[in-house]
Structures are given as C-alpha cells and as structure tokens.
N, CA and C atoms as a LAMMPS dump frame, in Angstrom:
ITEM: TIMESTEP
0
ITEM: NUMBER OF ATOMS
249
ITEM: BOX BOUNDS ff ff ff
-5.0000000000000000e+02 5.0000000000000000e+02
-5.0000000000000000e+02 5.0000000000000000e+02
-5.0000000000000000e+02 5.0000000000000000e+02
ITEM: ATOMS id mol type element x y z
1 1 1 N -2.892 -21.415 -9.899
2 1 2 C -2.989 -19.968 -9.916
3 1 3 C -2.923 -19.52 -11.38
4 2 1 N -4.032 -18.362 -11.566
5 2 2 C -3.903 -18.233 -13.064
6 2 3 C -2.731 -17.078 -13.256
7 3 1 N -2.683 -17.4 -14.621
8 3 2 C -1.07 -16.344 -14.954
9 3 3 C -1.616 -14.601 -14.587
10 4 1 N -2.677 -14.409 -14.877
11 4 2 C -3.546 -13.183 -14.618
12 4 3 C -2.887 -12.709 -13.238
13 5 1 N -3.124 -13.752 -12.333
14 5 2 C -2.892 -13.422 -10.808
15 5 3 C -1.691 -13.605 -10.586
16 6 1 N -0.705 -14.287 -11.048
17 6 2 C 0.914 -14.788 -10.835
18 6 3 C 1.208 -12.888 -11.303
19 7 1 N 0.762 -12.408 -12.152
20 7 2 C 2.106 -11.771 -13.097
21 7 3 C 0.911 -10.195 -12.405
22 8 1 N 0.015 -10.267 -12.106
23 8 2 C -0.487 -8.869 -12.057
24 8 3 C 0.163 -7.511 -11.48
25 9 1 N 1.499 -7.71 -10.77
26 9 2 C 2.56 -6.26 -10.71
27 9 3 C 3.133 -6.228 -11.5
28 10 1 N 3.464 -6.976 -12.504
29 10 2 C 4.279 -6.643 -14.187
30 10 3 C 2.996 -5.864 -14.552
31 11 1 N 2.061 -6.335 -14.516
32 11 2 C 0.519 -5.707 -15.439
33 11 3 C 0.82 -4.836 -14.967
34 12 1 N 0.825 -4.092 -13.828
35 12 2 C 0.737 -2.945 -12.855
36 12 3 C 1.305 -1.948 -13.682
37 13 1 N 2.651 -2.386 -14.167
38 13 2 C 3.869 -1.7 -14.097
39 13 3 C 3.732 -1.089 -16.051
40 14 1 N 3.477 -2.536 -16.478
41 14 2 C 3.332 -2.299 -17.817
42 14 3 C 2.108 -1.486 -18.107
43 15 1 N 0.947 -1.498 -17.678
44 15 2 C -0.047 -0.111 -17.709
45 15 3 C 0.878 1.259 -17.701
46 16 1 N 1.203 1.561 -16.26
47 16 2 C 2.051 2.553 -15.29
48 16 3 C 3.265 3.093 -16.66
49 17 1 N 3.517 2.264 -17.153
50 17 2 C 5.112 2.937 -18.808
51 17 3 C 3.649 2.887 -19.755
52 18 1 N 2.616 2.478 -20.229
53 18 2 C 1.773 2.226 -21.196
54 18 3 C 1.331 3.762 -21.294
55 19 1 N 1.245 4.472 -20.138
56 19 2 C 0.439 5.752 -20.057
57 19 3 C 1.042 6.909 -20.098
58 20 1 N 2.538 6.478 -20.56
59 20 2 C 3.82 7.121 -20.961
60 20 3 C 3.629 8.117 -22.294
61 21 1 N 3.028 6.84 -23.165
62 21 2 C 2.474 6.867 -24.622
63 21 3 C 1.408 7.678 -24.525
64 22 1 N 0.552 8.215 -23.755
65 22 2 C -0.839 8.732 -24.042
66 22 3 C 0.329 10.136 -24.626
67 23 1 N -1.185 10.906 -25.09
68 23 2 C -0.696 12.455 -25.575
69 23 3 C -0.4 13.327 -24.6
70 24 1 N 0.173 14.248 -24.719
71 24 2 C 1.016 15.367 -23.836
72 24 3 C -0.391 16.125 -22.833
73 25 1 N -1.543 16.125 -23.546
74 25 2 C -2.191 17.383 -23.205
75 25 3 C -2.987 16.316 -22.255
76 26 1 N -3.001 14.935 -22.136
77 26 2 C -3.728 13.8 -21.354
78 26 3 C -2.711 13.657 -20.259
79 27 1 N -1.846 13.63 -20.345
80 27 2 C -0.662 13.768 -19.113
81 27 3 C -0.418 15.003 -18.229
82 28 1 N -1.402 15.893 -18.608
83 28 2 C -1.315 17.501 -17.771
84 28 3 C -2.392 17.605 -16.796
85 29 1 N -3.68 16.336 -16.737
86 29 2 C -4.643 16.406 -16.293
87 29 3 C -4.795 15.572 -14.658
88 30 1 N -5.037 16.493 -13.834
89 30 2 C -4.771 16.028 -12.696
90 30 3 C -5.164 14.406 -12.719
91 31 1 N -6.617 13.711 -13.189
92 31 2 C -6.393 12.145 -13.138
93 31 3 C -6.051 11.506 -13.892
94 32 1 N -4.951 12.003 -14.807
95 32 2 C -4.042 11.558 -15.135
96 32 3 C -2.582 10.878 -13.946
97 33 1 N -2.708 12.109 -13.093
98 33 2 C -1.659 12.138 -12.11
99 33 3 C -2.193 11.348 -10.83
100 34 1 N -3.121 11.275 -10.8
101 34 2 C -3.463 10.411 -9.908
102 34 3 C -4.183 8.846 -10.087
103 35 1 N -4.295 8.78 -11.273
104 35 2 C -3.971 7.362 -11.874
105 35 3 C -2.488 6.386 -11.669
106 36 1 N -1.903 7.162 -12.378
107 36 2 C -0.037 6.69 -12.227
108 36 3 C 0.42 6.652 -11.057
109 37 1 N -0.279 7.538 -9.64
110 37 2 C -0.017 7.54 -8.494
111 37 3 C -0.499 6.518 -7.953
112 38 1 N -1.782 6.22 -8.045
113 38 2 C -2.378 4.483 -7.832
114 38 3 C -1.491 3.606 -8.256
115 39 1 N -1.323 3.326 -9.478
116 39 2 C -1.056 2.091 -10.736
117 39 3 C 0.516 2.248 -9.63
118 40 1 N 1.441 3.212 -9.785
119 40 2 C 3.079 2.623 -8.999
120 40 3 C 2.539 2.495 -7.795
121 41 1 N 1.711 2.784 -6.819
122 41 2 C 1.301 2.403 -4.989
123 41 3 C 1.385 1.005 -5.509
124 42 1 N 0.368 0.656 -6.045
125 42 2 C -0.354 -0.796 -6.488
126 42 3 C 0.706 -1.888 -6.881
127 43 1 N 1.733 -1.205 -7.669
128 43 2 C 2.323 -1.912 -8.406
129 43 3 C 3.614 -2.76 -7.17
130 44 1 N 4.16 -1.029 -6.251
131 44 2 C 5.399 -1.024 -5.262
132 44 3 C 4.675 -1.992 -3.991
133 45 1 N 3.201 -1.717 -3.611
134 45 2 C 2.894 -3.271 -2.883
135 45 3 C 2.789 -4.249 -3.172
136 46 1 N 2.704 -4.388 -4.403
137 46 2 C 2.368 -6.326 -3.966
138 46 3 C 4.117 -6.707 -4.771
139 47 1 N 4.829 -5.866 -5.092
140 47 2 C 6.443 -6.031 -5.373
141 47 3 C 6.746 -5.94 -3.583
142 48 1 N 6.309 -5.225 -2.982
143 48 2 C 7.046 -5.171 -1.914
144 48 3 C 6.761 -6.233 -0.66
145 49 1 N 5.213 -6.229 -0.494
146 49 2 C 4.792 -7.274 0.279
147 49 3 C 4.449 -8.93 0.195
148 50 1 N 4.367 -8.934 -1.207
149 50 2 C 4.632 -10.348 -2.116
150 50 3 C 2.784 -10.797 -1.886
151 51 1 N 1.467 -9.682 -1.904
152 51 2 C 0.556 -10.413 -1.835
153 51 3 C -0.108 -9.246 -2.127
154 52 1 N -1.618 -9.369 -2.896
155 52 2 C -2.277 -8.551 -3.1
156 52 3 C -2.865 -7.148 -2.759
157 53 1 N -2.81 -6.083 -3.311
158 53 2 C -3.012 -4.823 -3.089
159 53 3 C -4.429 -4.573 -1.984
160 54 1 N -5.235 -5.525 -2.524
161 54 2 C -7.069 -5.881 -2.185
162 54 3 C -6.918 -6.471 -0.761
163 55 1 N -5.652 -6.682 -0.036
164 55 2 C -5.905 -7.526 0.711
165 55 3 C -5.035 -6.868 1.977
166 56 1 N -4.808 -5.242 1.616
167 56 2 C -4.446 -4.086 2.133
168 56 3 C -5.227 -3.967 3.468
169 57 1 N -6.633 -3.709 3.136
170 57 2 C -7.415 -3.228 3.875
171 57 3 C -7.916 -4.356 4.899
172 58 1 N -8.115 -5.627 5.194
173 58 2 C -8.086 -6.819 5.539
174 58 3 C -6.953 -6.464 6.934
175 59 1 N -5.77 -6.632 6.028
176 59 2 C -4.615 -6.43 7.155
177 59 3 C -4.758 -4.858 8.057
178 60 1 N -4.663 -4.558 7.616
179 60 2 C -5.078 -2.785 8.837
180 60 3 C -6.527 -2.8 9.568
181 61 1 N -7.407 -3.744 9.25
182 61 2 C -8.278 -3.775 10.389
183 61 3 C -7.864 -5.081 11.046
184 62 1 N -7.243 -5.621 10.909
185 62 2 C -6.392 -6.487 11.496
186 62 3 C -5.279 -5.948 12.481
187 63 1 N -5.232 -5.219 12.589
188 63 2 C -3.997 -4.671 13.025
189 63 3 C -4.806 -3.735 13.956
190 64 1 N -5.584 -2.703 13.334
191 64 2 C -6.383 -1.718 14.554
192 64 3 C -7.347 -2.57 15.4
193 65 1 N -7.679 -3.603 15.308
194 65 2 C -8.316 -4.692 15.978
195 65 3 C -8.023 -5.481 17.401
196 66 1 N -6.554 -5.384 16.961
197 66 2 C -5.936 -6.088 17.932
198 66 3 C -6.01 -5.336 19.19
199 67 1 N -5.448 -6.29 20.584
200 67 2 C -5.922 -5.892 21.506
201 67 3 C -4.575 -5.586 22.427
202 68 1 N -4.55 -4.548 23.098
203 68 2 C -3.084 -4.022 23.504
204 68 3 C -2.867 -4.489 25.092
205 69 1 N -1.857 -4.084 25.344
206 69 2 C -1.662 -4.699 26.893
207 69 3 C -2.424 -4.621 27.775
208 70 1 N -2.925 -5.595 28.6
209 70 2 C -3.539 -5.319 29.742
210 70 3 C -3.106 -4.078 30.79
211 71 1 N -1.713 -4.031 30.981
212 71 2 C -0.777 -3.589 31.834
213 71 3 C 0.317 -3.126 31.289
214 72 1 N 0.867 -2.488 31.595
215 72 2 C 2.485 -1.816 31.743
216 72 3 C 3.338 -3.16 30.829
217 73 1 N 3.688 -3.46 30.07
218 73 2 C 4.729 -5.019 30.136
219 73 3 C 6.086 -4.007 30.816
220 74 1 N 6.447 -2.665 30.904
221 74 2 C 7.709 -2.482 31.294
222 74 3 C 7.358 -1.527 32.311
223 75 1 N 7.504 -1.273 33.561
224 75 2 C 7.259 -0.986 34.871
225 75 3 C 8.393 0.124 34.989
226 76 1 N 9.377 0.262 34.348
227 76 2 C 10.006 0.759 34.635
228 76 3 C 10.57 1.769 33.634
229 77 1 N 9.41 1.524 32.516
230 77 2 C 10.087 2.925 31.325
231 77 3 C 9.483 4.135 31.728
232 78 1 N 8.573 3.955 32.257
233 78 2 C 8.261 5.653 32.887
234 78 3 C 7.923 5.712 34.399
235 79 1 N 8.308 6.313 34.575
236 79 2 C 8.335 7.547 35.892
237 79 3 C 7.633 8.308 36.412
238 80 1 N 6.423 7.963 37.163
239 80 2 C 5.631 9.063 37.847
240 80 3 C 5.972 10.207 38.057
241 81 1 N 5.954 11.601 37.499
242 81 2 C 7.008 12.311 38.238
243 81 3 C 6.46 12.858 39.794
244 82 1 N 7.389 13.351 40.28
245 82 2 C 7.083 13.178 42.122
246 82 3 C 6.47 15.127 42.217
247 83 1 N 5.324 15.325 42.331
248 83 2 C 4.912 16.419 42.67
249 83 3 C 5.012 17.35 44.2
C-alpha cells in the first residue's frame, strides 16, 4: 500500500488547518465553506470507518439493494386493530 493511500485522512486534515492560512476575504466565500465542509466529512469518514471516502457510495447501494423480509419475522409486534 502506498504511503499516499496509508496516510490520506492526515492529508485530509492537513489541507482542512492548510486553508486556515488562506486570506480573510477567501474564507468569507461560500466555497470556501463548503470546501472545509467536504475536506472534515472526508477526513471524519475514513477516521471513523477505517476505509475510503470513494467507497461511500458502493456501500449505500449495497444496503438499498438488499432484500427485506419475506414476512412478518415478529407476528406479534403489531396488532390488527379490531374494527
């Protein structure tokens, strides 16, 4: 694994304080604000999930994909109500 890919949420993070440094009147500009809002998402997933940001979207159609119960599994959490 290259160090590129080992260390890329430090990169994340070190961009994310790097843009600290820009000038005042570059920090007032809405994509400014929604840069830094990416760069910490980006940075707090793959710190949080321990695997790539890119590999987000993969897993959630993975997930809306899946296929749900045939049936009831609990028969008894709801209640017809009696009319």
């Amino acid at each position: 694994m290259s160090l590129l890919i080992m260390y890329r949420p430090y990169i994340l993070i070190a961009a994310l304080v790097g843009m600290i440094f820009l000038p005042i009147e570059w920090r007032k500009r809405k994509l400014f604000i929604i840069t830094a809002f990416l760069l910490a998402f980006s940075a707090g997933y793959e710190l949080i999930m321990e695997e790539a940001v890119t590999k987000m979207p993969g897993r959630i159609n993975r997930a809306l994909n899946e296929k749900g119960p045939e049936k009831s599994e609990n028969v008894k959490y709801y209640k017809k109500p009696d009319f």
